[in-house]
Backbone as JSON, one array per atom type, in Angstrom:
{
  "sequence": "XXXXXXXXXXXXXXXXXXXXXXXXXXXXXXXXXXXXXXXXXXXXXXXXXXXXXXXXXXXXXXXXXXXXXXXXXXXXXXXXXXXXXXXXXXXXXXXXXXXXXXXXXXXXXXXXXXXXXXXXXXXXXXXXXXXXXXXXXXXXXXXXXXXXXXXXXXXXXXXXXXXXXXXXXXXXXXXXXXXXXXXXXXXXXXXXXXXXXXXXXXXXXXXXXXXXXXXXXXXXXXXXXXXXXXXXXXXXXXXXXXXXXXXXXXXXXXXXXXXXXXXXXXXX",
  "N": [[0.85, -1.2, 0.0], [0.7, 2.03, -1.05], [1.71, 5.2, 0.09], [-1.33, 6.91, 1.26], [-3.59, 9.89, 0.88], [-4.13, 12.21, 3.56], [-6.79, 13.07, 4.54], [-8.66, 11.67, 3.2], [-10.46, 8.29, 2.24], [-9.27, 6.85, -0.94], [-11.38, 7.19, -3.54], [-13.5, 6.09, -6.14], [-14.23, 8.26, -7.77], [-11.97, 9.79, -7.15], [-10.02, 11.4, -8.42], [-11.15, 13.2, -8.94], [-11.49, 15.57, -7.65], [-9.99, 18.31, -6.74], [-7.5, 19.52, -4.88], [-5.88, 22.09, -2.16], [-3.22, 22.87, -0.42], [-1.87, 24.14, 2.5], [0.46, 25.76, 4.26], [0.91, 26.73, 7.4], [1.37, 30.23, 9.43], [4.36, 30.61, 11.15], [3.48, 31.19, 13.4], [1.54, 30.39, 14.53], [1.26, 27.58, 14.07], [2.16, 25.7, 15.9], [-0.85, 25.26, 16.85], [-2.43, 25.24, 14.54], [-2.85, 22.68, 12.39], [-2.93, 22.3, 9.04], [-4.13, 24.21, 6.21], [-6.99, 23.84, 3.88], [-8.21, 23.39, 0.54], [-10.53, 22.23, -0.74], [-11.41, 21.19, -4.1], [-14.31, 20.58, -5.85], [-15.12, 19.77, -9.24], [-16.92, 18.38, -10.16], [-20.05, 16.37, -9.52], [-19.52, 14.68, -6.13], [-18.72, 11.19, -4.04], [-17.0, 11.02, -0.9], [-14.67, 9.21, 1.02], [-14.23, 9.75, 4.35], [-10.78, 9.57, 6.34], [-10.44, 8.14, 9.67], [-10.39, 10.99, 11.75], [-7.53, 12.67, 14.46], [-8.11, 15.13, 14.84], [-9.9, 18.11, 15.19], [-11.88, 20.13, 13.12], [-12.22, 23.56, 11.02], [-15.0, 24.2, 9.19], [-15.72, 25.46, 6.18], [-18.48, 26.54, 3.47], [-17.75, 27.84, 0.38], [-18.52, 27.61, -1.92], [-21.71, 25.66, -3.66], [-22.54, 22.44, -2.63], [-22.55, 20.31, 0.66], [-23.07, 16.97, 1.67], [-23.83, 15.18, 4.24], [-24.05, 11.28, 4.82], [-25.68, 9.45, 7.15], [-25.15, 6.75, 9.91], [-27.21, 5.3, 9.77], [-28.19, 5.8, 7.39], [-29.66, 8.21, 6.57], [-29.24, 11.18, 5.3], [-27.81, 14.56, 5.76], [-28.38, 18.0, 5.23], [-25.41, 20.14, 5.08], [-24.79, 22.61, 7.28], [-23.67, 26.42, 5.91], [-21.49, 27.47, 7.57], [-19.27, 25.52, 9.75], [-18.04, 23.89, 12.34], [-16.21, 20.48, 12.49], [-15.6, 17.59, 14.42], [-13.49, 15.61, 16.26], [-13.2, 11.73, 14.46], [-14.0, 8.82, 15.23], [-15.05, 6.55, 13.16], [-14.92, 5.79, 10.07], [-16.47, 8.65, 8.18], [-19.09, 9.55, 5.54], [-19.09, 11.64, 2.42], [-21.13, 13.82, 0.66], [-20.64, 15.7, -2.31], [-21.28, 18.06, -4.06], [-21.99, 19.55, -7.36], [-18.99, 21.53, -8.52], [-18.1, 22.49, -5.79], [-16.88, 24.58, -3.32], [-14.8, 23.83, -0.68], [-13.39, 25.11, 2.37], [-11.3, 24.4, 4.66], [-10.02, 24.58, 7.97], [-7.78, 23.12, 9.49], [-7.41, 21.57, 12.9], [-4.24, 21.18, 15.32], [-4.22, 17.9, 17.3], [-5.85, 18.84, 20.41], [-5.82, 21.47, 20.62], [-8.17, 22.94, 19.22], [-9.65, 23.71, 21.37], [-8.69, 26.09, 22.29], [-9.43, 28.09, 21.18], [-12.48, 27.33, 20.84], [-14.52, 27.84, 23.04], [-16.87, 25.93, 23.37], [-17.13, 22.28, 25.1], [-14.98, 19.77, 23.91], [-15.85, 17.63, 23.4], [-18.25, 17.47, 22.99], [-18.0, 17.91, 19.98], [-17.62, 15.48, 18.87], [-17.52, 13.28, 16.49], [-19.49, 14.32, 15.23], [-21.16, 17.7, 13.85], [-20.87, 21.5, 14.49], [-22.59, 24.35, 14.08], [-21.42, 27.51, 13.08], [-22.41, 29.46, 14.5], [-23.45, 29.03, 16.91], [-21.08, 28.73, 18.72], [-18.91, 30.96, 18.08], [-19.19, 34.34, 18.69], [-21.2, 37.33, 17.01], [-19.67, 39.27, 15.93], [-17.03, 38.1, 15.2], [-18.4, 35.78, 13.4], [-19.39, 37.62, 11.74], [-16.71, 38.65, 10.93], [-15.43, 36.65, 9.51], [-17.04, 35.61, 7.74], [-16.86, 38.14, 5.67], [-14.2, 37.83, 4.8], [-14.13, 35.16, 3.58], [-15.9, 36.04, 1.51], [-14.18, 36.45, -0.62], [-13.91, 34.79, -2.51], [-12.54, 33.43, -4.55], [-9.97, 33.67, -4.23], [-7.54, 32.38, -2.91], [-4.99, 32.58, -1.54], [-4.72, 35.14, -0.58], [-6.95, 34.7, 1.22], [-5.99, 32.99, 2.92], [-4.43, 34.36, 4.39], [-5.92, 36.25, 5.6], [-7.46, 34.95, 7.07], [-5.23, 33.93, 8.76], [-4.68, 36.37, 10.08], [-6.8, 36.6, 11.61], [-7.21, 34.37, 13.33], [-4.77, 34.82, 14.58], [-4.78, 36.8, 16.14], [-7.51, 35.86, 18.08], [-6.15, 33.87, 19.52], [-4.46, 35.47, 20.8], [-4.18, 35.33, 23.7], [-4.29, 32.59, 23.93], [-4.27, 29.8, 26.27], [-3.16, 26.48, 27.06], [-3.42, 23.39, 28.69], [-0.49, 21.99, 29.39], [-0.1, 19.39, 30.76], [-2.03, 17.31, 29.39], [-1.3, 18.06, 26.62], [1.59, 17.29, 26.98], [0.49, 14.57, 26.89], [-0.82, 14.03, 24.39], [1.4, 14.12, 22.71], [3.21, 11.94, 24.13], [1.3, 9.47, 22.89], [0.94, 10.03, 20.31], [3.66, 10.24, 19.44], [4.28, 7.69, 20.13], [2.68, 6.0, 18.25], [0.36, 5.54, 19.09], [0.24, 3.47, 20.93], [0.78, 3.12, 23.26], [0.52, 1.96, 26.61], [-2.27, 3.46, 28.52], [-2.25, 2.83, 31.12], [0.64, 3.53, 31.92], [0.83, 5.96, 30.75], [-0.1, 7.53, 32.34], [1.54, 7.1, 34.61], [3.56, 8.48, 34.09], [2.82, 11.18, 33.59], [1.58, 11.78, 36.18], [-0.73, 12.14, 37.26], [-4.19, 12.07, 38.32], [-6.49, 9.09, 36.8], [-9.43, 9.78, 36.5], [-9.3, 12.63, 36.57], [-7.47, 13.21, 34.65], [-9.09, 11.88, 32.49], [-11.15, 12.97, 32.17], [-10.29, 15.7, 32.21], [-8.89, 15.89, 29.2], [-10.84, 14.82, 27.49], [-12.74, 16.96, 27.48], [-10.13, 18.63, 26.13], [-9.25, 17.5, 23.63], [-11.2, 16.44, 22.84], [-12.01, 13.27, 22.97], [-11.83, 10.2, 25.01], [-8.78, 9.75, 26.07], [-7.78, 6.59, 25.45], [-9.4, 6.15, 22.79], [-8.7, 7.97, 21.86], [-6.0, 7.46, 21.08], [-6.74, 5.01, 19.86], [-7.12, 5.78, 17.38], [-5.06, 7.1, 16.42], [-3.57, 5.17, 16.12], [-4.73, 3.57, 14.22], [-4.7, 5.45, 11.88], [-2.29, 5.28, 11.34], [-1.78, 3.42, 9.63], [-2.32, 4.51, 7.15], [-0.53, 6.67, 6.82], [2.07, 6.02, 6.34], [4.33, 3.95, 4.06], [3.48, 1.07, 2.94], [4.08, -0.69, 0.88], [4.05, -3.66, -1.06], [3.54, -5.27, 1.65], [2.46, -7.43, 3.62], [-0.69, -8.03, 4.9], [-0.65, -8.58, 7.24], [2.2, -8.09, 8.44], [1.64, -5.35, 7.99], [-0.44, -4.79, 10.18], [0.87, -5.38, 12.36], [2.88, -3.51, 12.8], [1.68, -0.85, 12.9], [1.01, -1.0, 15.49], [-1.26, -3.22, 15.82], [-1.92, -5.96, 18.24], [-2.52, -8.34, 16.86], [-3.36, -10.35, 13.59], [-5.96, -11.03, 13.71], [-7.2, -9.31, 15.26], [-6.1, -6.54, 14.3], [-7.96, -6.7, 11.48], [-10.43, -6.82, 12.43], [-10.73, -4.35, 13.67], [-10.5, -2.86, 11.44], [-12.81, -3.25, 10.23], [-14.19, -2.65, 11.89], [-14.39, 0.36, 11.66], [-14.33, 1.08, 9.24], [-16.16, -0.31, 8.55], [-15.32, -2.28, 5.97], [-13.32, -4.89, 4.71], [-9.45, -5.06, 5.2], [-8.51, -5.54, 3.04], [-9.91, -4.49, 0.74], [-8.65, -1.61, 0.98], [-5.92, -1.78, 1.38]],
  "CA": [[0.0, 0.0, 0.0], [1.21, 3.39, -0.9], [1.08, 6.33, 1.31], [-2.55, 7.85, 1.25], [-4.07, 11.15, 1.19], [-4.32, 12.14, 5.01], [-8.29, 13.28, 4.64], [-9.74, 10.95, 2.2], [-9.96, 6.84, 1.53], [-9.57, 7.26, -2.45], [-12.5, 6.71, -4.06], [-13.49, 6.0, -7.66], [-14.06, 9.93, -8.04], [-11.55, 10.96, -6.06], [-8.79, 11.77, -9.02], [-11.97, 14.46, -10.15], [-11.23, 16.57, -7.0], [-8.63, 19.45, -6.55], [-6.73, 19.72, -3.26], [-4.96, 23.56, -2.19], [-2.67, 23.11, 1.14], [-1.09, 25.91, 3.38], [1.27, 26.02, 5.58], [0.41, 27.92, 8.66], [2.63, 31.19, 9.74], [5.11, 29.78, 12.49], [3.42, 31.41, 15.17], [0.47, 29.22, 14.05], [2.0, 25.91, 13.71], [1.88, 24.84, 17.31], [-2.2, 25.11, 16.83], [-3.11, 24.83, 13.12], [-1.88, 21.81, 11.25], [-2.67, 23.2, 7.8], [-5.16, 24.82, 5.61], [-6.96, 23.18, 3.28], [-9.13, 23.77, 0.03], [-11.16, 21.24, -1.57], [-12.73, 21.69, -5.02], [-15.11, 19.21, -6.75], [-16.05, 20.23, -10.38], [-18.4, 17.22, -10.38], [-20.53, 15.68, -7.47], [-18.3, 13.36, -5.6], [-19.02, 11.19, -2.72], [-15.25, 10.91, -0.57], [-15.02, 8.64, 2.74], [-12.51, 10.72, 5.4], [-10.28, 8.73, 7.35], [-10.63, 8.66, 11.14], [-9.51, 11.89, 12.23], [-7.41, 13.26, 15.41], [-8.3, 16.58, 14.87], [-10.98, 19.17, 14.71], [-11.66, 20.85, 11.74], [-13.42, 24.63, 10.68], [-14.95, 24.07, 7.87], [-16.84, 26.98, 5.37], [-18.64, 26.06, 2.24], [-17.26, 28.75, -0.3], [-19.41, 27.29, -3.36], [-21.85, 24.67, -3.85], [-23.37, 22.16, -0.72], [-22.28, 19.15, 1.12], [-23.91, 16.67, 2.21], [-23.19, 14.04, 5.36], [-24.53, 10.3, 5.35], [-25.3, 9.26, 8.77], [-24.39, 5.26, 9.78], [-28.84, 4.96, 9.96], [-28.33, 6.17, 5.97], [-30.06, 9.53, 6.46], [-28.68, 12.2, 4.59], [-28.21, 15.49, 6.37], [-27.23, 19.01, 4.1], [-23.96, 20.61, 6.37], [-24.64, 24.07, 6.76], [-22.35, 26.76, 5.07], [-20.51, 27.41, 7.98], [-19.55, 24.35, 10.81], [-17.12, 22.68, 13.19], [-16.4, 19.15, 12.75], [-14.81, 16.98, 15.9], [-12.84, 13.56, 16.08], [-14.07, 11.22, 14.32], [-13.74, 7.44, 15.6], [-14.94, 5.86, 12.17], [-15.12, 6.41, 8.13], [-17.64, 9.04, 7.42], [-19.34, 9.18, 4.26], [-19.77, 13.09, 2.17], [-21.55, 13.8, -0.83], [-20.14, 16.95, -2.15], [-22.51, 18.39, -5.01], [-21.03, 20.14, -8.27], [-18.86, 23.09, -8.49], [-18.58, 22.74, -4.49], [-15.58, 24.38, -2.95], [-14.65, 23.64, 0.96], [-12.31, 25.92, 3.19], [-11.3, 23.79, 5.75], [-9.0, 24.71, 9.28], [-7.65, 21.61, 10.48], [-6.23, 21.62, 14.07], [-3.37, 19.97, 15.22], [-4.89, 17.68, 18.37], [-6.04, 19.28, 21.31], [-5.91, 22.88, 20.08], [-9.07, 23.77, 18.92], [-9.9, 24.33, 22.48], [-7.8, 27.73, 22.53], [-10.23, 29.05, 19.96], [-13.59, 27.41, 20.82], [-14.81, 27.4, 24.64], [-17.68, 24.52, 24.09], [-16.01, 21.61, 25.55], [-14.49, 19.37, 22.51], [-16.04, 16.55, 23.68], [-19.58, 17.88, 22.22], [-18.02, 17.98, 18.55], [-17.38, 14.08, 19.1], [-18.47, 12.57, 14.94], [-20.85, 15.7, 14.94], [-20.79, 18.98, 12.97], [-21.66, 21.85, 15.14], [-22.36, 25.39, 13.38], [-20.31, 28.3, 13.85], [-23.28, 30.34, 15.66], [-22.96, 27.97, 18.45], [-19.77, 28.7, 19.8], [-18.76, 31.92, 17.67], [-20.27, 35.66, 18.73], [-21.66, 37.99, 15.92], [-18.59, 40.12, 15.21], [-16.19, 36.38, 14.95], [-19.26, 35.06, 12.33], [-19.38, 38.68, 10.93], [-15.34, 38.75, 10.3], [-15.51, 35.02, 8.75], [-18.3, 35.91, 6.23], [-15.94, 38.81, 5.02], [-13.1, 36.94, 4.66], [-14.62, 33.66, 2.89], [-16.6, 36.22, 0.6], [-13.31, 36.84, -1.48], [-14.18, 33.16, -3.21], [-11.0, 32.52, -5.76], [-8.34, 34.43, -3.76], [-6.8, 31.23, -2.07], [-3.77, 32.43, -1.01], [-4.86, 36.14, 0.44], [-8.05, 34.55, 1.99], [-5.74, 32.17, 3.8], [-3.35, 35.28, 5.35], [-6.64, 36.76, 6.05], [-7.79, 33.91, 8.49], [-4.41, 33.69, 9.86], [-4.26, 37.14, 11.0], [-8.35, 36.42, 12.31], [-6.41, 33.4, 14.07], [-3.83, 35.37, 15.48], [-5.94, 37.64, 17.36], [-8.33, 35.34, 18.86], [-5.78, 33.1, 20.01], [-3.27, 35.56, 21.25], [-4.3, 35.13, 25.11], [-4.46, 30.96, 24.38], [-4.1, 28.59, 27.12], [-3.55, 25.04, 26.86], [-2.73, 22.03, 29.53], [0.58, 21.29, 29.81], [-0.13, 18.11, 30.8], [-3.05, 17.15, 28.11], [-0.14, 18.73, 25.31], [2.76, 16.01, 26.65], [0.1, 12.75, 26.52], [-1.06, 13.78, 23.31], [3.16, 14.08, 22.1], [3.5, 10.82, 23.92], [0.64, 8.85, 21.89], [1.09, 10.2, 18.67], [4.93, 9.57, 19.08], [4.27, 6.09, 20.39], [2.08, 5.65, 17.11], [-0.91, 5.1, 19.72], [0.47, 2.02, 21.34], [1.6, 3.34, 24.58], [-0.39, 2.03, 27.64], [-3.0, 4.43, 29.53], [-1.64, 3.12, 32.8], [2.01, 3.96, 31.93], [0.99, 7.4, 30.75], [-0.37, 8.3, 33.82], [2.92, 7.13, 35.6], [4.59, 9.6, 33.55], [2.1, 12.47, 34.03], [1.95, 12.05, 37.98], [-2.12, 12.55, 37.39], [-5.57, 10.7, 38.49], [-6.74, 8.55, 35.88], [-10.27, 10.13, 36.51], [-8.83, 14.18, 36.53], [-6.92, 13.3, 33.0], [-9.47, 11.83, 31.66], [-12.1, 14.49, 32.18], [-9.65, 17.09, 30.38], [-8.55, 15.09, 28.02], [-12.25, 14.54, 27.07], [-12.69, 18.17, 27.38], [-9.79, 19.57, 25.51], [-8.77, 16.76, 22.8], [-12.89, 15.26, 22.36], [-12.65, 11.6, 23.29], [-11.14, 9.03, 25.78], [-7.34, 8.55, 25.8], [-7.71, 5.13, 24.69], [-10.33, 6.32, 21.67], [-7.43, 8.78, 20.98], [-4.82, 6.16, 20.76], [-7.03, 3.97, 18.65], [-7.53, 6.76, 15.91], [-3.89, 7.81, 15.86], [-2.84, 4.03, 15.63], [-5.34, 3.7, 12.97], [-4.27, 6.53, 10.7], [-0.36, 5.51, 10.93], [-1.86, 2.6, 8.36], [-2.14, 5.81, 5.75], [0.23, 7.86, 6.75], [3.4, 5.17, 6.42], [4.29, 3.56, 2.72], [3.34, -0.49, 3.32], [3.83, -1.39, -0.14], [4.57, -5.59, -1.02], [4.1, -5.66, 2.77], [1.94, -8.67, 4.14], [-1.76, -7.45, 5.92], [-0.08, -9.53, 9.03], [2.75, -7.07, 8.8], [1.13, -3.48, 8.34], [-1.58, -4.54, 11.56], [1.91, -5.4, 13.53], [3.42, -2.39, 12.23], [0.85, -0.08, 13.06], [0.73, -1.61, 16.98], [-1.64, -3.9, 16.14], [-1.33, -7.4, 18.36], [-2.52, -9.6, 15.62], [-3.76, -10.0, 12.5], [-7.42, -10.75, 13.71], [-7.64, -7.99, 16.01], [-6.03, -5.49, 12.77], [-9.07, -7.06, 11.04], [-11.63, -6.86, 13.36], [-10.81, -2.85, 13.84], [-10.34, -2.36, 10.24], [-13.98, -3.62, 9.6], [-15.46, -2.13, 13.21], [-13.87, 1.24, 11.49], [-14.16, 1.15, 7.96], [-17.44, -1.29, 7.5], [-14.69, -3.41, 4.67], [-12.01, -5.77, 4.71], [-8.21, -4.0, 4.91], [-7.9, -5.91, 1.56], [-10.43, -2.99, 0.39], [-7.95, -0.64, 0.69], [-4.52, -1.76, 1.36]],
  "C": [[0.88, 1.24, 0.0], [1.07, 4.33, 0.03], [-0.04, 7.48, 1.34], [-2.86, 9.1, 1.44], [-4.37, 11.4, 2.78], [-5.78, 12.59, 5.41], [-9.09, 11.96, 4.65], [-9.26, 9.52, 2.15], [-10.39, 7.34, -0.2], [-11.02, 6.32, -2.72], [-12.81, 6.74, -5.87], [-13.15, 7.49, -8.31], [-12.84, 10.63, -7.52], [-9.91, 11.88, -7.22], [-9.65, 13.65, -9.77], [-12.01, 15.41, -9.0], [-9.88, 17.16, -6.87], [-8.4, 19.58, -5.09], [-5.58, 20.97, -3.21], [-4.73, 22.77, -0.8], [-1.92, 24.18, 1.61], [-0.56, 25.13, 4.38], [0.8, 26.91, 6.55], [1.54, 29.12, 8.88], [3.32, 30.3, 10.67], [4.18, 29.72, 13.39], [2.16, 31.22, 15.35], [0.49, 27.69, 14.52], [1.99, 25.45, 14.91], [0.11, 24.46, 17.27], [-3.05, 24.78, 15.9], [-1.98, 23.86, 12.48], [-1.82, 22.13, 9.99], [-4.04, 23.87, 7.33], [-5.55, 24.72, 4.63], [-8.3, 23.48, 2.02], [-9.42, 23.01, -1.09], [-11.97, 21.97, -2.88], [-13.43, 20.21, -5.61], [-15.84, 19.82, -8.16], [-17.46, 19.41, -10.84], [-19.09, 16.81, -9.22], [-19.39, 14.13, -7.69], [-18.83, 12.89, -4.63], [-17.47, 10.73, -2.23], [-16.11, 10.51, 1.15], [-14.1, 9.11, 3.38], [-12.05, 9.13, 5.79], [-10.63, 9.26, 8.61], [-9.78, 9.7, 11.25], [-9.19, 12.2, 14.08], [-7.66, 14.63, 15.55], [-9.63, 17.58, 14.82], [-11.02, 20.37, 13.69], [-12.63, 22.56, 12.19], [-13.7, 24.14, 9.42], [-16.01, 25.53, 7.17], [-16.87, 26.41, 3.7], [-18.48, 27.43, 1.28], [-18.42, 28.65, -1.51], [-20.33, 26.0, -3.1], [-22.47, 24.4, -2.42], [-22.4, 20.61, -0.4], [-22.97, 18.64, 1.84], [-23.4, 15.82, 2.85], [-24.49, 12.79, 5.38], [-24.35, 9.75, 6.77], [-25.23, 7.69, 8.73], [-26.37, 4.83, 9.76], [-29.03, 5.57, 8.44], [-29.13, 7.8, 5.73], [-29.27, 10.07, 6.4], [-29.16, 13.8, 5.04], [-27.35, 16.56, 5.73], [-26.59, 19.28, 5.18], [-24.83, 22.13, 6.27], [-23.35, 25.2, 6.24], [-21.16, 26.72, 6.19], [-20.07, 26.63, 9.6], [-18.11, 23.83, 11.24], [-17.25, 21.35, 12.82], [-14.98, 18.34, 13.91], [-14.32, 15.02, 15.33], [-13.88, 12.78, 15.64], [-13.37, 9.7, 14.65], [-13.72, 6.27, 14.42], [-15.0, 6.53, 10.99], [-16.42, 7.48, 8.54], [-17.84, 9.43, 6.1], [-20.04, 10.99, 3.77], [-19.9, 12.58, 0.9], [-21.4, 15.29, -1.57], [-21.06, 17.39, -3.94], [-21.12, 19.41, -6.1], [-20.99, 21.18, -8.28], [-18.84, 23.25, -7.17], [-16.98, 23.16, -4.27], [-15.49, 24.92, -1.47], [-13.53, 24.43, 1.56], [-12.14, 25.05, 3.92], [-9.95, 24.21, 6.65], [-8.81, 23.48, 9.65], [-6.11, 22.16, 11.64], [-5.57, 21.07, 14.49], [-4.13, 19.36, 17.12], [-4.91, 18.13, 19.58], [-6.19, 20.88, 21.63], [-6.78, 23.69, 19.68], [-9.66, 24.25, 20.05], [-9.09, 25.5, 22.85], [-8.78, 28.46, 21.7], [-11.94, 28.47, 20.37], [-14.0, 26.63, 22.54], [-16.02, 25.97, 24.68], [-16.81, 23.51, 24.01], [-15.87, 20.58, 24.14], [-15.0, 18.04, 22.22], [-17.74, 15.95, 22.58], [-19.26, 17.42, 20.63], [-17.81, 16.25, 18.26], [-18.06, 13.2, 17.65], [-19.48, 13.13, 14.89], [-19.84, 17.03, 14.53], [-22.11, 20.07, 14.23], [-21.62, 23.47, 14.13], [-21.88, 26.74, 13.63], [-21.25, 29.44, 15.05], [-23.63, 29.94, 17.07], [-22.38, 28.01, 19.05], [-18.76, 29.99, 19.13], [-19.69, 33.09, 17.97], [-20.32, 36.25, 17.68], [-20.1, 38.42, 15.41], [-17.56, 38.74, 14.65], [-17.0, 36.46, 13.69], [-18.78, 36.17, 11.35], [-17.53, 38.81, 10.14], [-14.66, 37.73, 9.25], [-16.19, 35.56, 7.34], [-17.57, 36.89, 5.13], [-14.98, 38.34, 4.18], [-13.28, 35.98, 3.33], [-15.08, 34.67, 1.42], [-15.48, 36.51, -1.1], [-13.45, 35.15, -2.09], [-13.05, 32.43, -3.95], [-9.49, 33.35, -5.79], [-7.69, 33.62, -3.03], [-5.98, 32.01, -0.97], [-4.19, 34.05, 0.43], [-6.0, 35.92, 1.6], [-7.31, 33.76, 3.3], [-4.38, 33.15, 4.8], [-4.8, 36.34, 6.17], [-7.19, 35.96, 7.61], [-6.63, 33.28, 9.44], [-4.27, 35.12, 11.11], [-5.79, 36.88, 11.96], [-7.8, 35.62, 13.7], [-5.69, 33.99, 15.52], [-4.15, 36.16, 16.88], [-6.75, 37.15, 18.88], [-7.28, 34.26, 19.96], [-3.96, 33.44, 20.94], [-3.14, 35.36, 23.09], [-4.4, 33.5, 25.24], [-3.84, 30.26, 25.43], [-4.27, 27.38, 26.94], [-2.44, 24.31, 28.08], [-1.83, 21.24, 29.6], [0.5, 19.5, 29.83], [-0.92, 17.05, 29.8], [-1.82, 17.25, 26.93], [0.91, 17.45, 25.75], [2.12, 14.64, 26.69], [-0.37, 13.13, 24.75], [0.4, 13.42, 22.23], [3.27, 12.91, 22.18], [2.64, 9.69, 23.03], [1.18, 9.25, 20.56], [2.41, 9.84, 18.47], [5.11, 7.97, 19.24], [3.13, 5.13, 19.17], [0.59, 5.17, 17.84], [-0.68, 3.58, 20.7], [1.03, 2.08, 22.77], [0.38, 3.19, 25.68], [-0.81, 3.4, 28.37], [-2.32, 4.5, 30.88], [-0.25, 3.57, 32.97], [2.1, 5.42, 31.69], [0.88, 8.54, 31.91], [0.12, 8.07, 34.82], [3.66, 8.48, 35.3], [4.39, 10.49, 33.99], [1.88, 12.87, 35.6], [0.17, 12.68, 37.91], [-2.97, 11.46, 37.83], [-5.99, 10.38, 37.39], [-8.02, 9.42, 35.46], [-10.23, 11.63, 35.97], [-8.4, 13.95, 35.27], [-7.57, 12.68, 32.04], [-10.28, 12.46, 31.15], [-11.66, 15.71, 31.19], [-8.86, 16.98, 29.54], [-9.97, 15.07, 27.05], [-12.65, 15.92, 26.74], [-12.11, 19.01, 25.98], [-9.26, 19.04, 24.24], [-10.57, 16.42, 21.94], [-12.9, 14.17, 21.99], [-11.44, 11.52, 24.44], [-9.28, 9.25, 25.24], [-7.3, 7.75, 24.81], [-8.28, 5.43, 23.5], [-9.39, 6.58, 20.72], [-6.18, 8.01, 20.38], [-5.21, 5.46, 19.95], [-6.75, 4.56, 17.17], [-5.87, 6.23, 15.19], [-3.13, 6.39, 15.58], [-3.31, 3.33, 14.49], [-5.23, 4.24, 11.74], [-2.95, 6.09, 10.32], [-0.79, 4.02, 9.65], [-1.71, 3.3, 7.12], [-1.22, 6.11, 6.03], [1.67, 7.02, 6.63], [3.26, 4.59, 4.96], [4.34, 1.94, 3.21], [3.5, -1.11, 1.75], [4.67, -2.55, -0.21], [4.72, -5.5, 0.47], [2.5, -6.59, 2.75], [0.5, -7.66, 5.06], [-1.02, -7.83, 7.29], [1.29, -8.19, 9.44], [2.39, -5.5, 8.91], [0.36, -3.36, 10.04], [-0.39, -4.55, 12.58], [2.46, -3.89, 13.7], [3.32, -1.25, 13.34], [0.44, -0.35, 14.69], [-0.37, -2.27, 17.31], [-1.34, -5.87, 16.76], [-1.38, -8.3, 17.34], [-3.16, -9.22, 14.23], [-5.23, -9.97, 12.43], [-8.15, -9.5, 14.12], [-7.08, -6.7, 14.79], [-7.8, -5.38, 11.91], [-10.15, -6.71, 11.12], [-11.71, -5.27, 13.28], [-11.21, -2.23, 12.91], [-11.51, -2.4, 9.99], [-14.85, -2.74, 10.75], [-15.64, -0.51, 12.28], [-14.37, 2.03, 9.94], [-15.8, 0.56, 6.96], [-16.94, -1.98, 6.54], [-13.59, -3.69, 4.83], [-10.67, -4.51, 4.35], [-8.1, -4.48, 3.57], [-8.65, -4.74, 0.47], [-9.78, -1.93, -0.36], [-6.34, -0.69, 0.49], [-3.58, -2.28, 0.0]]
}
């Protein structure tokens, strides 16, 4: 298996969408992972991968639409949060549609949005929810410049900059998320919370809070994703699930299908 797009499982359509990325300013980059701008000249439907992160998203052109796992089909509105997601979800992106998307690096969007992160949990929440008028009102501005990529995306850094120059974040929350993601997700709960010198109960609360899931949930994702994000090609299913810190090849299996709804042979 090659090394995958870090959004999307490819899909038949997926060579008929356009992908813009950004770098963040530096004094960004601890909080925004990048900045990202989808186009679709045709309708597409695209399955994400599980994400660690919380996204902004703003529909620039066009609509999107979200299948739910009960098959109801719900439109997004233009402008929405989306939170960790645990499994595949399924969009239907309509023609001529083009997506802004903020993606945060984990545990960070809580410097920028006070409802707790736990709420956005495989839900889309909309920006009037947890944004005041003048925020919405400075967004709408911004976005309305439609096929200026590059100045729209210095525009929402300086927006960024602003809101997030008084940010606070949890020390302690910030070095378990370092140690998971460096341990590829495979690093025991009870060893982390040797490290951290915390109650299991107290770190999991604002963990839940300021990341939006469980520890352990979090660990599954991020040991889930390192299947994309690593090049497995001529490697053995038995070796990528080891790889990737899975114990075996049933339990790889078993996740891949709890996760995905289809065999790793599917995709890998």
């Amino acid at each position: 298996m090659g090394k995958k797009n870090i959004a999307f499982f490819e899909q038949e359509h997926f060579n008929k969408i356009k992908e813009y990325r950004f770098t963040p300013d530096p004094f960004l980059q601890e909080y925004v992972k990048e900045f990202m701008i989808v186009e679709t000249p045709d309708l597409v439907n695209l399955e994400t991968l599980p994400s660690t992160s919380v996204s902004l998203n703003y529909i620039l052109n066009g609509a999107v639409n979200m299948k739910q796992k009960n098959q109801e089909v719900i439109s997004l509105p233009k402008a929405f949060a989306f939170g960790i997601a645990r499994t595949s979800l399924h969009f239907e992106f309509s023609k001529c549609t083009t997506l802004f998307v903020i993606i945060f690096n984990p545990g960070m969007a809580s410097t920028l949005i006070n409802t707790p992160i736990n709420e956005f949990f495989e839900t889309f929440i909309p920006f009037d929810e947890f944004f005041n008028r003048p925020q919405i009102s400075c967004l709408n501005k911004i976005f309305s410049k439609k096929n200026e990529y590059e100045p729209m995306v210095e525009k929402i850094e300086k927006f960024l900059l602003v809101e997030l120059l008084c940010a606070h974040t949890d020390g302690i929350i910030k070095e378990a998320i370092r140690e998971i993601i460096d341990s590829q997700g495979s690093i025991p709960i009870k060893k982390l919370l040797g490290q951290l010198q915390i109650s299991r109960d107290s770190f999991e609360k604002k963990f839940r809070k300021q990341v939006g899931t469980s520890p352990k949930q979090f660990s599954n994702i991020v040991r889930f994703r390192n299947l994309f994000e690593n090049d497995h090609k001529k490697t053995t299913l038995t070796a990528i699930g080891l790889n990737a810190g899975y114990y075996d090849q049933s339990h790889f299996i078993k996740d891949f299908k709890a996760i995905t709804g289809k065999k790793p042979s599917s995709f890998l």
